[in-house]
Steps between C-alpha positions, in 0.01 A plus 500: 500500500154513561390655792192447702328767718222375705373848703281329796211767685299307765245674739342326810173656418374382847602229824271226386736488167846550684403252732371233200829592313699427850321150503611370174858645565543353796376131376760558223779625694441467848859596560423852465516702832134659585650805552589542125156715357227339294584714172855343547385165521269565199792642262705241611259219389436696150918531425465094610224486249689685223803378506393108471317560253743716294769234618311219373804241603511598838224270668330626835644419820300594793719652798320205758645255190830645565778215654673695852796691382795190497841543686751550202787185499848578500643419176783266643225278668330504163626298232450650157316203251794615209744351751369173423629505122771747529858428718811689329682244717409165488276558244586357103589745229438449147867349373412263796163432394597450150818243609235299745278488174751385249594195755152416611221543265301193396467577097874621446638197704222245238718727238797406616405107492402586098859580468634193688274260270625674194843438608464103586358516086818681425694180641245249379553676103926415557425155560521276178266276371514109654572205299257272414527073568229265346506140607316275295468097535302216271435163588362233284161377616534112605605311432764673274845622681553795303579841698648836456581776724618849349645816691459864301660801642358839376754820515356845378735677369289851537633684147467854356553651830193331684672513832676881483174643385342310823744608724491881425106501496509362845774794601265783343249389671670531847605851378157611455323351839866664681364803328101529565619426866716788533227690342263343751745626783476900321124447507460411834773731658331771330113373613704456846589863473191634399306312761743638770420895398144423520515346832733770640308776375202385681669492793612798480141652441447316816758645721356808331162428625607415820636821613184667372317269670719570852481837418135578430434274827703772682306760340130303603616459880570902507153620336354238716606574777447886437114402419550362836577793650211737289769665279461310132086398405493118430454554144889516465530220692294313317668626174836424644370101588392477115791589413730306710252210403545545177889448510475190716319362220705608266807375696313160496467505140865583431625221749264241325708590173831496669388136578359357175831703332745290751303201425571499127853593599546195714359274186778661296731425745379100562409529854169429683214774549578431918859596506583855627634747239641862570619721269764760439698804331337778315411592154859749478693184517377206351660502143827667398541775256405452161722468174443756189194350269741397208762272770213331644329444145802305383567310859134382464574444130784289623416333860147426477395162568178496294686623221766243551310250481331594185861479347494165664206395330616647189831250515274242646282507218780528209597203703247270461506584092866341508307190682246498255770464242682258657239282567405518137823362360691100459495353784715118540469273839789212470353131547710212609380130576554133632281208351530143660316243313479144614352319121442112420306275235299208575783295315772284580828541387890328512751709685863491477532230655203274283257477749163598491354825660215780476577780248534803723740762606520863714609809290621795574419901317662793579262825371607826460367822249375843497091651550484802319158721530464668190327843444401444178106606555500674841784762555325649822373761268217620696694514788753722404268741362327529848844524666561824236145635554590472936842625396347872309276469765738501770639772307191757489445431876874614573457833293214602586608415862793704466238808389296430819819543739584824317136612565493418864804665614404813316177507676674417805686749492227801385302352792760499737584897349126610571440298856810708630367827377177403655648449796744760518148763436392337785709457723613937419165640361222306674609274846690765693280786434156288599706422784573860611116534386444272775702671748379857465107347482604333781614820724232705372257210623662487867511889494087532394523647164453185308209260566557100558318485174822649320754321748340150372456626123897597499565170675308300223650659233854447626446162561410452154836672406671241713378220335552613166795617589608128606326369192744714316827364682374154394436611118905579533578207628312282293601673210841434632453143521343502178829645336705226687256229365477590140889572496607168716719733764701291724297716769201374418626145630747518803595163656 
C-alpha cells in the first residue's frame, strides 16, 4: 500500500497575513473557537485542501452546511425496511410459494384446458360414424298423376381399422398435452424457485444494509456530537455523513430490487402487483440433500416430463402412420332402400270385372347393396410418408433430448460442486476474517491509532464481502434448484 506523506511548514511571516488567513478560515469554518491560533487555522484549511482533492469522491461540505447533530432512534421504535419482505412467521416459504403457483398461475391453468379439449377429442374419436337417410320424391308435371317417393339409408361400415387407428391417435395425443403440462409444472416450480432465492437474497442484503445503516447513524451522532463539544474537527463529521449517505442510498437501491424481484414473484405465483407478499426460510434449508450424479442421471432419464413426452410423441407419431394406413385401404358403407311409385297411362282398360278404367297402379321396391371406396389410384401414399418422416423425427428429438438431460444434470451438478467451494472459501477464508478486520480497525479507530479514513475503508470492503458472500449462498441454492429441475426431484414440486 501506497503511502502518502504530505510534511506541512507554515510561517505567519507577519499580523496583516495571520489576520487575512484568520478571515478566510473563519468564513469557511466559522465553528472554530478564536482562541485556536492562526497557523492552526491555516494547516487545518491546507489538510481540508489536500485531502479533497486526493479524495476526489468525497465532495466538500462546509461545517455551516452541516445538519445539527440528530437524536439517535431506538431501534424498537424503528422499523427496519427488510421487515417489509421478510416474516419467518407468517411469511410464505418456497414449497408454499411453489404449491400457490402450481394452483393459480394463469398459463399452466390455459395448459390444463389444452388437456381437457384433447380429452373431449379422445371421446369424440370412440364415437362411430352416423348413418346416412336420403329421401327423394318425383311428381309428374300436370296434368300427369305419376309420383314416386324413395327412402336410402347410408351405413359406413369404417374398414381396415379406420376407427382403432382414430381412437388411439386421439389417446396419444392426451398423453402428450398430460405430459408438456407436467413439464410446464417442473418449469415453473423451478422459475418459482429461482425467483424466490433472488428475492430473498435481496432482502437479506437489505437487512444487511440496515444494520449498517443503524449502526453508522450511531457512529455520526457520537463524532457529532464530539465536534460539538471541540474534541473531533468537522472534517470527520463530514466524512462520517458521506458515508452514512452513501448507505442510505444504497439501502434504497437494494429495497427497489427486493420490490421489482417480489413483483415477478407474485406474476409467477398469479396474484396482483397490490397484494402483500412476505417471505421466508433461509438458503441452509430450502432443498434437501442431493442424490450421487449417476442416481439422479437415471431418475431424470426416467421421470422427466419433457422427455416423456417426447416418447409420447414418438408413439403418437408411429400412431398416426397406422392411420395413414388404414385410411388407405377398402373401405364398404351398407345401403338399404324403400321406393313407392304411384304409375298410370293415359289409357283405358277392362278390369276383372269388364268395366272400363284408367291404366294405373302403386308399386312397391325394396333396395338394398354395398358402396365400396376403392384404393385403386390413391393409397394415402403421401400421407404415410409424412407420418414416417414426423415419426424419425419424433425419434431424433427424443435422443438427442435424452443427451441434453444427461448434459444438464452433469453441469448441475459441477456447478452446484464449485458454488459450495466458493462459498465454503468464503464463508472460512474471506467473511469472518474481514469481519474481525472490521473489529480490530474498529477498536484501533475508537482508541486513536487508526484514522476514520481506515474505519470507513475496512467497512467498505467488508460490506462488499457480505454481499458476495450472499451472492454465493444464492449460486448454491440455485445450483440446487437447478439439479432438482434437470433431474425432476419430487422436491422440486411439493404440493
Amino acid at each position: 500500500m501506497r503511502e502518502l506523506r504530505i510534511e506541512m511548514r507554515m510561517n505567519c511571516t507577519s499580523q496583516r497575513a495571520c489576520e487575512a488567513g484568520g478571515r478566510i478560515i473563519g468564513a469557511a469554518y466559522p465553528g472554530l473557537t478564536p482562541g485556536a491560533t492562526l497557523c492552526r487555522r491555516l494547516r487545518r484549511l491546507v489538510v481540508v485542501f489536500v485531502l479533497t482533492t486526493f479524495f476526489g469522491q468525497m465532495p466538500t461540505v462546509h461545517a455551516q452546511a452541516l445538519p445539527a447533530p440528530p437524536r439517535a432512534t431506538s431501534p424498537s421504535i424503528q422499523t427496519p425496511a427488510s421487515s417489509r419482505y421478510l416474516d419467518q412467521t407468517n411469511g410464505m416459504s418456497a414449497d408454499e410459494a411453489v404449491t400457490y403457483a402450481l394452483s393459480h398461475n394463469g398459463e399452466l391453468e390455459a395448459a390444463r384446458k389444452e388437456i381437457d379439449a384433447a380429452k373431449a377429442r379422445s371421446r369424440q374419436a370412440r364415437l362411430r360414424a352416423n348413418p346416412k337417410l336420403d329421401i327423394e320424391g318425383t311428381r309428374q308435371i300436370p296434368p300427369g298423376k305419376d309420383n314416386s317417393l324413395m327412402a336410402t339409408a347410408m351405413l359406413p361400415l369404417e374398414l381396415g381399422g379406420r376407427r382403432a387407428t382414430r381412437i388411439t391417435v386421439a389417446e396419444r395425443e392426451v398423453e402428450v398435452r398430460e405430459r408438456e403440462v407436467a413439464n410446464r409444472e417442473r418449469l415453473l416450480a423451478g422459475e418459482v424457485r429461482t425467483k424466490f432465492g433472488e428475492a430473498l437474497s435481496q432482502a437479506m442484503k437489505l437487512s444487511f444494509t440496515d444494520e449498517l445503516v443503524e449502526a453508522n447513524q450511531q457512529s455520526f451522532n457520537l463524532i457529532a456530537a464530539k465536534v460539538v463539544e471541540g474534541a473531533t474537527p468537522p472534517l470527520e463529521q463530514n466524512m462520517a455523513l458521506v458515508e452514512l449517505n452513501k448507505l442510505k442510498s444504497m439501502r434504497e437501491s437494494v429495497a427497489g430490487k427486493v420490490e421489482v424481484s417480489l413483483f415477478e414473484l407474485r406474476n409467477l405465483l398469479g396474484i396482483s402487483p397490490e397484494q402483500p407478499l412476505r417471505l421466508k426460510g433461509d438458503f441452509d434449508h430450502l432443498i434437501d440433500q442431493l442424490p450421487p450424479s449417476s442416481e439422479a442421471t437415471e431418475h431424470a432419464l426416467r421421470e422427466r416430463p419433457d422427455l416423456q413426452a417426447f416418447r409420447a410423441n414418438e408413439n403418437l407419431a408411429a400412431a398416426r402412420i397406422e392411420q395413414a394406413r388404414a385410411e388407405g385401404r377398402l373401405d364398404a358403407s351398407l345401403t338399404a332402400g324403400y321406393e313407392r311409385m304411384n304409375s298410370s297411362f293415359p289409357v283405358f282398360g277392362v278390369n276383372d270385372h269388364g268395366q272400363l278404367q284408367p291404366v294405373q297402379d302403386v308399386f312397391h321396391f325394396l333396395k338394398f347393396g354395398v358402396s365400396l371406396d376403392l384404393p385403386i389410384r390413391n393409397k394415402n401414399q403421401g400421407a404415410i410418408e409424412a407420418a414416417i418422416a414426423d415419426s424419425a423425427a419424433a425419434k431424433s428429438r427424443r435422443e438427442f433430448a435424452e443427451l441434453t438431460v444427461r448434459r444438464e444434470v452433469a453441469s448441475a451438478y459441477a456447478q452446484y460442486d464449485r458454488a459450495v467451494r466458493a462459498e465454503e472459501i468464503f464463508r472460512v477464508g474471506a467473511r469472518d476474517a474481514a469481519k474481525a478486520n472490521l473489529d480490530v480497525i474498529r477498536q484501533t479507530y475508537e482508541l486513536g491509532s487508526k484514522t476514520l479514513l481506515d474505519f470507513i475503508g475496512e467497512q467498505r470492503r467488508f460490506i462488499e464481502l457480505e454481499n458476495d458472500f450472499i451472492d454465493a449462498q444464492l449460486a448454491v441454492y440455485n445450483a440446487r434448484v437447478e439439479i432438482a429441475r434437470a433431474t425432476a426431484s419430487p422436491e422440486l414440486i411439493k404440493r
